[in-house]
C-alpha positions in Angstrom: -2.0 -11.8 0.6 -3.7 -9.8 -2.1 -3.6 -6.6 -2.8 -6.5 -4.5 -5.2 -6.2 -0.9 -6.3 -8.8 0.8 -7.2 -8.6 3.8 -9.0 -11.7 6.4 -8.5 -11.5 10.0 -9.6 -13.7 11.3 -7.5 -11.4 10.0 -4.3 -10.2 13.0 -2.4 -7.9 10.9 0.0 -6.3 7.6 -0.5 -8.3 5.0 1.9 -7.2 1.5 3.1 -9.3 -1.4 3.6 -7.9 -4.3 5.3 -10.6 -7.6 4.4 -9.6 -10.5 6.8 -11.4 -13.7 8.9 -8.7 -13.2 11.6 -6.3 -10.7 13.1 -3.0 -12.7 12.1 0.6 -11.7 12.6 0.6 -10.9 8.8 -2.3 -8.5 9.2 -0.9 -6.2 12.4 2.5 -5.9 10.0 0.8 -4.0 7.7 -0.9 -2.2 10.2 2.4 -1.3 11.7 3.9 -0.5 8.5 1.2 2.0 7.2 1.4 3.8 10.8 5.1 4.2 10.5 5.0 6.0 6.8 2.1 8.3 8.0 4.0 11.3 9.2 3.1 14.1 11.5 2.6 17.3 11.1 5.5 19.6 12.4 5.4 24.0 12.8 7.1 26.4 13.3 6.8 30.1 13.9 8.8 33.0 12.0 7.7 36.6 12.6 5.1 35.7 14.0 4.0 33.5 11.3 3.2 29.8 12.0 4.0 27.4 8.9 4.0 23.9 8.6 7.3 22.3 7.7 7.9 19.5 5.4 10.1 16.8 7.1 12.0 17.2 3.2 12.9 20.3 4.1 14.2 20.3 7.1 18.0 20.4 7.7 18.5 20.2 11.6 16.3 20.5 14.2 18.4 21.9 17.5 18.0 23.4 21.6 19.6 26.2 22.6 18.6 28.5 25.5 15.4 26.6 26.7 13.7 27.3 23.3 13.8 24.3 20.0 14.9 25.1 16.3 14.0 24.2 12.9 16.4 25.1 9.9 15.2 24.6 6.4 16.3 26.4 3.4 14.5 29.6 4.0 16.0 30.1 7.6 15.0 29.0 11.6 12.1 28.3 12.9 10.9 27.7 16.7 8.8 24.8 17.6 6.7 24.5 20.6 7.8 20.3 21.0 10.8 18.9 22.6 13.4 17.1 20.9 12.3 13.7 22.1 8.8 14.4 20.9 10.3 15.4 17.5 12.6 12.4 17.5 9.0 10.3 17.2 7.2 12.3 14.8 9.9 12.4 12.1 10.7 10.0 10.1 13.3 7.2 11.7 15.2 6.4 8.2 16.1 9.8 7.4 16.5 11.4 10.9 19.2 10.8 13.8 20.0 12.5 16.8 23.7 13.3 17.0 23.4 14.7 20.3 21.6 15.3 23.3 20.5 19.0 21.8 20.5 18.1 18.0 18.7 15.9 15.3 20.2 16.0 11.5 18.3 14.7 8.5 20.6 12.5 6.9 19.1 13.6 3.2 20.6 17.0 4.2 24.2 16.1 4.9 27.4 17.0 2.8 29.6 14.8 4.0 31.0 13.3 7.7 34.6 14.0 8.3 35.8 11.0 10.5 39.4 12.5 10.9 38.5 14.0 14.5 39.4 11.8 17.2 36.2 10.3 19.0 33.8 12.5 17.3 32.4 12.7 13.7 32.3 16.4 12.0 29.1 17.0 10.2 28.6 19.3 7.5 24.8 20.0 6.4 24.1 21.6 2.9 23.4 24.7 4.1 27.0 25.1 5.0 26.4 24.8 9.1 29.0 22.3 10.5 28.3 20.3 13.6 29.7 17.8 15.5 28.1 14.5 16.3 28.4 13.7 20.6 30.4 10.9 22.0 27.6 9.3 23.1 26.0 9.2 19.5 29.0 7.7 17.5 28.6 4.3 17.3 24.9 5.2 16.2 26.6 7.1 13.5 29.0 5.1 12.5 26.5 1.7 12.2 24.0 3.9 10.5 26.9 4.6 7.9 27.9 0.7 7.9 31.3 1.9 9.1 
């Protein structure tokens, strides 16, 4: 395969041409691959106040009472999707679910405290600490390469 880059100063937005005879295997990979690292666009509302959040900055992402969370740095958020529709928008290396009401970005953790019998302790870099679900351990754990 080749690859060109052209560089053009008067390009507002990066553009991709693929040049091939023949939809090969080779040729849907890279497809798939530049879908995957294309993420969505996730807000919130504060006050009132809708903002769009950085997947960076996001520290947890969590249900409680019928309504969906965001935490970042500079406090919560409520979003209008569900956590399974979250779980596909965000990023896959950096984001797990560690329970049924709770996804942690993994750039965002302290440290996991493994001294809890058949659960995992959690504690985030904004101080919160969470625990990850039964169900969600041996995720954990072969994430970590435990």
């Amino acid at each position: 395969m080749q690859v060109e880059i052209k560089i053009d100063s008067s390009c507002t937005e990066p553009k991709v041409i693929i040049m091939t005879s023949a939809v090969t295997e080779e040729v849907n990979n890279v497809l798939k691959k530049l879908s995957e690292d294309m993420s969505q666009v996730i807000s919130g509302s504060k006050n009132g106040k809708i903002k769009v959040l950085e997947q960076a900055d996001l520290i947890r992402i969590y249900a409680n009472d019928k309504k969906v969370y965001a935490v970042t740095g500079e406090g919560e958020y409520i979003l209008r999707q569900r956590l399974y529709e979250l779980e596909e928008r965000l990023d896959a290396r950096w984001f797990v679910r560690i329970s049924n009401s709770e996804i942690i970005n993994l750039k965002q953790v302290g440290h996991f405290d493994l001294s809890f019998t058949g659960t995992i302790c959690v504690k985030l870099s904004d101080g919160t600490t969470t625990y990850v679900s039964r169900r969600y351990v041996s995720k954990i754990k072969k994430i970590l390469g435990i």
